[in-house]
C-alpha positions in Angstrom: -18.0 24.7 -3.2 -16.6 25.5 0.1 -19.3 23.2 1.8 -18.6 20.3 -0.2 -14.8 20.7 1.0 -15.9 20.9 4.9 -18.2 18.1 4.3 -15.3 16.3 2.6 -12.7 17.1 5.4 -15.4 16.1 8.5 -16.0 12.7 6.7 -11.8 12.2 6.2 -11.7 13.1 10.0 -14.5 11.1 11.3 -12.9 8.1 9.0 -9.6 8.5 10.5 -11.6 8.3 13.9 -10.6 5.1 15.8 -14.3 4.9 17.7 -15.3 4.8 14.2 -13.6 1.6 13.1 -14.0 -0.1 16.4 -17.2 0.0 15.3 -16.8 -1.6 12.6 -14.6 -3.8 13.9 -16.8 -4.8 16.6 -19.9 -5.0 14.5 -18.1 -7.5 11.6 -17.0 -9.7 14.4 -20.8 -9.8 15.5 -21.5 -10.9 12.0 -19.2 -13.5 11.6 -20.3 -15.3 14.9 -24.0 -14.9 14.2 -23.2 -16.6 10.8 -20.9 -19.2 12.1 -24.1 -20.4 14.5 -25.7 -21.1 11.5 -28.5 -18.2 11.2 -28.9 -17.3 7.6 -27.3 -13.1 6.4 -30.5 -11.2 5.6 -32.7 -12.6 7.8 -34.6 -10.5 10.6 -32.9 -13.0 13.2 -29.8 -12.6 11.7 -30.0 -8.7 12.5 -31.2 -9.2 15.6 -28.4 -11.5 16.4 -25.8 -8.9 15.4 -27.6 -6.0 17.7 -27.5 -8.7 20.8 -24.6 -9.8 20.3 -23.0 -6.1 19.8 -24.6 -4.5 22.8 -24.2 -7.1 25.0 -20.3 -7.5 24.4 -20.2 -3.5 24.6 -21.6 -3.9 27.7 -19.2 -6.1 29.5 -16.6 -3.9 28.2 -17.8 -1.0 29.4 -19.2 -2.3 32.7 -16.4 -0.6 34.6 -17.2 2.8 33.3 -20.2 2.5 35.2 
């Protein structure tokens, strides 16, 4: 019982996370432009298209932190 609470309260805390829903912000956006291109959801180059995109924008973000 008490694990299920400390799992419970680490997935609240790591929901409340804002790195975690940049994340999914940043990802969604990925989505939406690889769709709007015209490359079919569910492909493999669909996927592929999201990680690009993903890490490359993280990249120029973070470039400075380098």
């Amino acid at each position: 019982m008490s694990r299920m609470i400390l799992i419970c309260s680490f997935a609240a805390l790591l929901g409340s996370c804002g790195v975690v829903s940049s994340y999914q912000d940043d990802r969604a956006q990925a989505r939406l432009a690889c769709a709007d291109v015209g490359i079919a959801p569910g492909s493999g180059a669909f996927g592929q298209c999201v990680v690009d995109l993903y890490y490359s924008l993280w990249d120029e973000q973070n470039e400075s932190e380098r």
